[in-house]
Structures are given as structure tokens and as C-alpha cells.
C-alpha positions as CSV (number, residue, x, y, z in Angstrom):
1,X,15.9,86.3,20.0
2,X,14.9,88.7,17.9
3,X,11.0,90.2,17.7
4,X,9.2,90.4,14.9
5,X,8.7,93.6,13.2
6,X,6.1,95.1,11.6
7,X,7.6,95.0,8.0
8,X,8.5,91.3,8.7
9,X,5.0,90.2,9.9
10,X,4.0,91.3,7.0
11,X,6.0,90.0,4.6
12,X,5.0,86.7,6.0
13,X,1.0,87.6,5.6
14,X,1.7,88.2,1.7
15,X,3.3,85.3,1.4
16,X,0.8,83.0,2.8
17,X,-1.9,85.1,0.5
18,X,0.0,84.5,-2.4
19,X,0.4,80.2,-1.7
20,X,-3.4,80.5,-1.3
21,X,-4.0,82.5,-4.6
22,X,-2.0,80.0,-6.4
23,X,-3.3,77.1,-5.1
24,X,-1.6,73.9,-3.3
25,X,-2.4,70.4,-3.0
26,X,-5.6,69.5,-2.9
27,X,-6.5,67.4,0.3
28,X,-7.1,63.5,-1.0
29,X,-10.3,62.0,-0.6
30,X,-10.1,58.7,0.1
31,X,-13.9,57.9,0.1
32,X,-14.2,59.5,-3.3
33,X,-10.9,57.5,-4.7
34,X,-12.5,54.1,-3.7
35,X,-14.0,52.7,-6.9
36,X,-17.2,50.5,-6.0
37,X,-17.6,47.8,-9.0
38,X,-21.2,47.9,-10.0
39,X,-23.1,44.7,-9.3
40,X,-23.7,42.5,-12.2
41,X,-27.6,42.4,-13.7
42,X,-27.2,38.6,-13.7
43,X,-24.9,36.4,-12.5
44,X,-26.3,33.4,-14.8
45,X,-26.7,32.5,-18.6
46,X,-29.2,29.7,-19.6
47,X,-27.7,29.3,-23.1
48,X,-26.0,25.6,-23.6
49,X,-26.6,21.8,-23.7
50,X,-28.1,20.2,-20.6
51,X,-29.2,16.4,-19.2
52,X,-30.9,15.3,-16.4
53,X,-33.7,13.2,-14.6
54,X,-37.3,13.4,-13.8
55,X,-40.1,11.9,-11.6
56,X,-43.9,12.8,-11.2
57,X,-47.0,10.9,-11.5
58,X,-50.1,10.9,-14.4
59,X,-53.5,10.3,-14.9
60,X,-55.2,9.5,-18.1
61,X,-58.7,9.3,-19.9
62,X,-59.5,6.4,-21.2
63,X,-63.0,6.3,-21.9
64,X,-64.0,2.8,-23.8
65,X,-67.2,2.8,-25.5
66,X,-68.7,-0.7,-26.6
67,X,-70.9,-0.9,-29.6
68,X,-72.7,-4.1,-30.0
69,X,-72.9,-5.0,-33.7
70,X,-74.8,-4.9,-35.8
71,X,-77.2,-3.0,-33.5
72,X,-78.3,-3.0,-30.1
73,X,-81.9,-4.6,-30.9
74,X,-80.6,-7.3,-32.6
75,X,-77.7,-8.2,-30.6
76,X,-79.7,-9.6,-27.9
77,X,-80.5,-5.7,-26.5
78,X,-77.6,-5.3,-25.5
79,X,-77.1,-1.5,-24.9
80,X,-74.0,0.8,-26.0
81,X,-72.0,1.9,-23.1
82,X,-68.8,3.6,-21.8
83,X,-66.7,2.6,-19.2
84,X,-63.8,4.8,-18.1
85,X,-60.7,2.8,-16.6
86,X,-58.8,6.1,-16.5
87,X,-55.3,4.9,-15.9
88,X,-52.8,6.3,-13.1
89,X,-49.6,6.3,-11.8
90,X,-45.5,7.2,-10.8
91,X,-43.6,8.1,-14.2
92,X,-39.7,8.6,-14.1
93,X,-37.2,9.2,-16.6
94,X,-34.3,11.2,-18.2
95,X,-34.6,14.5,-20.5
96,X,-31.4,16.3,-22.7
97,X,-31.9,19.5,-24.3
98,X,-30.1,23.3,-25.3
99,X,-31.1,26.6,-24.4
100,X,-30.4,29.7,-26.2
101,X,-30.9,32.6,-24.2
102,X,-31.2,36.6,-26.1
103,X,-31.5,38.8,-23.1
104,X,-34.2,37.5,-20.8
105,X,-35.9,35.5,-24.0
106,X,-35.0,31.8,-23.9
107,X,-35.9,29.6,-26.3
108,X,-34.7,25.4,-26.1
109,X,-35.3,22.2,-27.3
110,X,-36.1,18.8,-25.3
111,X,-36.2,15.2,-25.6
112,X,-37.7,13.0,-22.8
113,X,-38.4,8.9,-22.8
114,X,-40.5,7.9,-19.5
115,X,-40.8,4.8,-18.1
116,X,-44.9,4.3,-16.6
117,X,-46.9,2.8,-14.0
118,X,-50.2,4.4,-15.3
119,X,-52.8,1.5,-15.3
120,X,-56.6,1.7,-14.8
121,X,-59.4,-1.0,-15.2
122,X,-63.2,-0.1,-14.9
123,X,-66.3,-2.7,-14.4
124,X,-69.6,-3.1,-14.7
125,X,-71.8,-5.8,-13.6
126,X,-74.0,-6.9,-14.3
127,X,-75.2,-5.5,-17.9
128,X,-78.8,-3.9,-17.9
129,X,-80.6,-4.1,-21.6
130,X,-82.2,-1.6,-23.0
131,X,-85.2,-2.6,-21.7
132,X,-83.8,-1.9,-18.2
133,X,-83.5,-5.4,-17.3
134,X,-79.8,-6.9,-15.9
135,X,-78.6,-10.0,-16.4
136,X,-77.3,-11.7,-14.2
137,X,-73.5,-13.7,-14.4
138,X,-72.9,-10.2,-17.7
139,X,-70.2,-7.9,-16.9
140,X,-67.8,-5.2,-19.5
141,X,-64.6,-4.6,-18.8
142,X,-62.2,-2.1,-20.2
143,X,-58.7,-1.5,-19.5
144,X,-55.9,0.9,-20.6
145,X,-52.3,0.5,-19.4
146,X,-49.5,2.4,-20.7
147,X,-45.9,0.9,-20.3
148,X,-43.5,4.2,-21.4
149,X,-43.5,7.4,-23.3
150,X,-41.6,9.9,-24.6
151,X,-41.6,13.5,-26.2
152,X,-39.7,16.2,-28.6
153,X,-40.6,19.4,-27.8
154,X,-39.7,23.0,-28.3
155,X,-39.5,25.6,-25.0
156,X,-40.0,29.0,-25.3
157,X,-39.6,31.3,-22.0
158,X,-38.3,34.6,-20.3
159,X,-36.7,34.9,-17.2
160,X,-38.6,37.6,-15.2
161,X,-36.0,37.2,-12.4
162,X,-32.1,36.3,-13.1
163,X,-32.1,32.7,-12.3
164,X,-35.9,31.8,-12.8
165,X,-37.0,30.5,-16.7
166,X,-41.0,30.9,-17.1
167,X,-41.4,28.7,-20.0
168,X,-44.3,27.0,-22.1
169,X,-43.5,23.8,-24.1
170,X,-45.1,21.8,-27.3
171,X,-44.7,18.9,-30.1
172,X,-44.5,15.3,-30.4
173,X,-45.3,12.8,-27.9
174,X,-45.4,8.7,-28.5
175,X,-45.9,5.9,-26.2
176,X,-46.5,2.1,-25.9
177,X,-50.6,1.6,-24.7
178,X,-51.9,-1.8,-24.0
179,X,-55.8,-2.3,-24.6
180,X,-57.9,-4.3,-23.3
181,X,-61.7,-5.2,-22.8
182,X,-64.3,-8.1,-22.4
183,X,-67.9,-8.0,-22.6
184,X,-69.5,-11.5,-20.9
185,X,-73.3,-11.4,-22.3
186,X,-75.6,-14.8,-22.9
187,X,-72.6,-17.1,-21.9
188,X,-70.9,-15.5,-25.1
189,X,-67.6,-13.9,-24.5
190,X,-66.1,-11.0,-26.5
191,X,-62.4,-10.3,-25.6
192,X,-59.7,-7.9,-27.3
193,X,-56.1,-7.5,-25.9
194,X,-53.1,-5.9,-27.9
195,X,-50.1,-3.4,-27.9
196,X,-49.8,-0.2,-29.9
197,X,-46.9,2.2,-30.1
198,X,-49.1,5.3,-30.9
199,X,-47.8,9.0,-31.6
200,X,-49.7,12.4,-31.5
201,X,-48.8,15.9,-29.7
202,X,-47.9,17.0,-26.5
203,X,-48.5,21.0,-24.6
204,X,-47.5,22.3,-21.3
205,X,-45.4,24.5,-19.3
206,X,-43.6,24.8,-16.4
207,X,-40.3,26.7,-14.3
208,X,-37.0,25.8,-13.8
209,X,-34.9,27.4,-11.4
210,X,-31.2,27.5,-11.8
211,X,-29.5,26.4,-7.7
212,X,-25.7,26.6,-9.1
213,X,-23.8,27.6,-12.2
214,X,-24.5,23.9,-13.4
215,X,-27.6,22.9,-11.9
216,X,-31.2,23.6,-11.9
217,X,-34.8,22.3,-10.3
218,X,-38.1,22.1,-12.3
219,X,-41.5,21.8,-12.3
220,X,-43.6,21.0,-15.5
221,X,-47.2,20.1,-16.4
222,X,-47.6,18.4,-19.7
223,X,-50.9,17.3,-21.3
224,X,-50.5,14.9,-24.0
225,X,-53.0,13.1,-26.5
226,X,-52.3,9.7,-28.5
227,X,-55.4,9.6,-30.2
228,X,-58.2,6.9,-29.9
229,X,-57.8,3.2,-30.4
230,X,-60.3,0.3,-31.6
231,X,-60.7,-3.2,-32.2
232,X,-63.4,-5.6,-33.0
233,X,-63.8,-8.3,-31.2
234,X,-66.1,-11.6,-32.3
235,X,-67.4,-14.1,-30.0
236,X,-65.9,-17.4,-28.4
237,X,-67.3,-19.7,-29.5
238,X,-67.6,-17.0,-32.8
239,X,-70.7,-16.3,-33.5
240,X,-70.8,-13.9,-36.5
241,X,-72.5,-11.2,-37.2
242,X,-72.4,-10.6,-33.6
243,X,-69.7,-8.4,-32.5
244,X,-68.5,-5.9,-29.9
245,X,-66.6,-3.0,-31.3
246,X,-64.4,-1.0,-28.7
247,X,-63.4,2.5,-29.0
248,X,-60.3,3.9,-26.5
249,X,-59.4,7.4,-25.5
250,X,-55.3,7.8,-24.9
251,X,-54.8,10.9,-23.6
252,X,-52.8,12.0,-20.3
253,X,-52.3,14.9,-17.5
254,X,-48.2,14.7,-16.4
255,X,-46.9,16.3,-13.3
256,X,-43.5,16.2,-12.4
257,X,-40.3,17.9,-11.1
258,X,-36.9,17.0,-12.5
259,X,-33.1,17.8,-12.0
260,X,-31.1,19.2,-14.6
261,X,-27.2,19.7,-15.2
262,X,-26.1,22.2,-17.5
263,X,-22.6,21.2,-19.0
């Protein structure tokens, strides 16, 4: 074998200085060559068409004021008085709408029809003049009971977070009331009963949170008023110029919480 010399030992140095001053491969990096995908802002777009189903529960005003006519003195004294057979109860129904969403603004429309329970009746018994006396065998009675409703209404929101809408909503709302009252005073009765399909505006808000790509939950508080009501009712057996005029109230809190699937 033969030894390495001094002039071949260093033959080998220069050439190892002179693959180093020109460079070589670079070693690979594999953590550097792994490209991470960045993570989407949102993973959900509110913008199309929409159906679905609701349930929830309201309570109205309906504050009935009787007027004895043509005045309280000459109708016997019998005294002007409110009653208030606020009506309550379960609501349900079905809603459709589209959603439009520019970045995190959203802005929608809605239809909704609702089938209601809300019904309230208010006494009272006997009926005190104005001189403070009652009369025994009197009562008033005043009831309000609405039998469905719907609305039309435009939603405007913002999403502060990627699947929740923060929205508030207004327009039309219309509804089938029933009225009714009866005022039993000097063995005179004064009875009124009737329908009305009656229309006037609607405001709320509410959040809706989307659990797939198709569907979402809600919760939504609308207030709605329908405007007041009245009738003039004469006595049986009639007995004009005596009269009782009644005056309603129609207006409603709505809470409820609803499904929705976006198509």
C-alpha cells in the first residue's frame, strides 16, 4: 500500500477547498418544503333561499275600554271602565326567505303565517256606579282571541362570528282577531261579537346560528301592533239612545325559536 505523501495530501486539501468555494447541494429541508394551507376565514356563506318551521308562545294587550252612551250620568251612572283580557298562548308555523350576505353584512327577506292559541277573557263583577255603589247580578266582560297571523319583513344583520347572524327585523304584520264583550247592567244586556282580518307593522330581532352547511337554529322576538278595534253595541231588548261603545287594543309580544334549511 502505498503512504501518502506530502504533495498528495495536499492536493486532496485544495480540492476539497475548492468543492466548498464553489458550492454543492444544498441539504433539503423537509420541514421548510411542507406547505401548510392557511385555514379558511369562514367556512360558511348565508347568501341563498331558505324554508323552515317555528314554534314559541305570545302575549297580547288587549285593553277594552267601555263607554256608556250617551254619557255616564244619564245611562243609569254607569261608569267608563277598562278591562284588560290580555290574550296568551303557543304559536307555530312555517317561515321562507333569501339572504344576501357582502362580507359579514347580511341583509334578507321573510315571510311567516302562524297558526295561534292566544286567548284571554277579563271580568268584572259586579259593576260599581259612579256613585260607588255596586249592583248586584251587573258584570263587563271583554275578550280578545286571535286565531292566526302572519308577517313580511325585511332582516338586516352582521355576523360577528363565522356561523352566527345578529340580525334586527321589520314590516308588515296581519292577523285574524275575534272580539268580544258584554256589559249586564239594569237587566239590560249589551253584547258585541265579530271577526276582523286586521293589518299594521311588525319590529324585532333575533340570532340564528348556522349547525350544518344547510341548516340553522333561531331565536327571534317580534313585537307587533294591529291597531285598535270598536263596536257599538245597543241593548236587548234595544233600548236606544242607550248604548255601550267598546274600544280594543291588538297588539302582541312573540317569542319563538325555529328551524331553518338553507337550499
Amino acid at each position: 500500500m502505498k503512504t501518502l505523501t506530502p504533495s498528495l495530501i495536499a492536493f486532496f486539501a485544495c480540492g476539497v477547498l475548492a468543492l466548498t468555494a464553489l458550492g454543492g447541494p444544498e441539504p433539503i429541508d423537509y420541514k421548510s418544503s411542507k406547505e401548510v394551507a392557511p385555514a379558511p376565514s369562514c367556512d360558511y356563506i348565508w347568501t341563498g333561499f331558505y324554508i323552515g318551521a317555528n314554534l314559541g308562545y305570545g302575549l297580547g294587550d288587549a285593553d277594552t275600554r267601555f263607554e256608556p252612551l250617551p254619557d255616564a250620568a244619564s245611562f243609569f251612572a254607569l261608569e267608563p271602565r277598562t278591562l284588560h283580557p290580555d290574550p296568551a298562548g303557543v304559536i307555530g308555523g312555517a317561515q321562507i326567505g333569501y339572504n344576501h350576505q357582502w362580507g359579514k353584512f347580511v341583509l334578507g327577506a321573510e315571510a311567516d303565517f302562524q297558526g295561534s292559541g292566544m286567548d284571554g277573557t277579563d271580568r268584572f263583577a259586579p259593576i260599581v256606579d259612579i256613585n260607588g255603589v255596586p249592583d248586584a247580578g251587573t258584570f263587563l266582560e271583554a275578550r280578545e282571541r286571535t286565531d292566526w297571523f302572519g308577517t313580511a319583513r325585511v332582516r338586516v344583520g352582521f355576523t360577528p362570528v363565522c356561523r352566527l347572524l345578529v340580525y334586527a327585523t321589520g314590516g308588515l304584520a296581519y292577523g285574524d282577531v275575534n272580539y268580544s264583550a258584554i256589559t249586564h247592567f239594569n237587566t239590560i244586556v249589551y253584547p258585541t261579537s265579530f271577526d276582523r282580518v286586521k293589518a299594521g307593522w311588525t319590529a324585532g330581532g333575533g340570532l340564528e346560528y348556522a349547525l350544518t352547511r344547510r341548516w340553522s337554529l333561531k331565536a327571534e322576538y317580534l313585537y307587533y301592533d294591529l291597531g285598535d278595534e270598536s263596536s257599538t253595541a245597543n241593548g236587548a231588548p234595544l233600548r236606544p239612545p242607550y248604548q255601550v261603545h267598546y274600544n280594543w287594543d291588538t297588539t302582541a309580544h312573540i317569542a319563538r325559536a325555529g328551524l331553518n334549511f338553507k337550499f
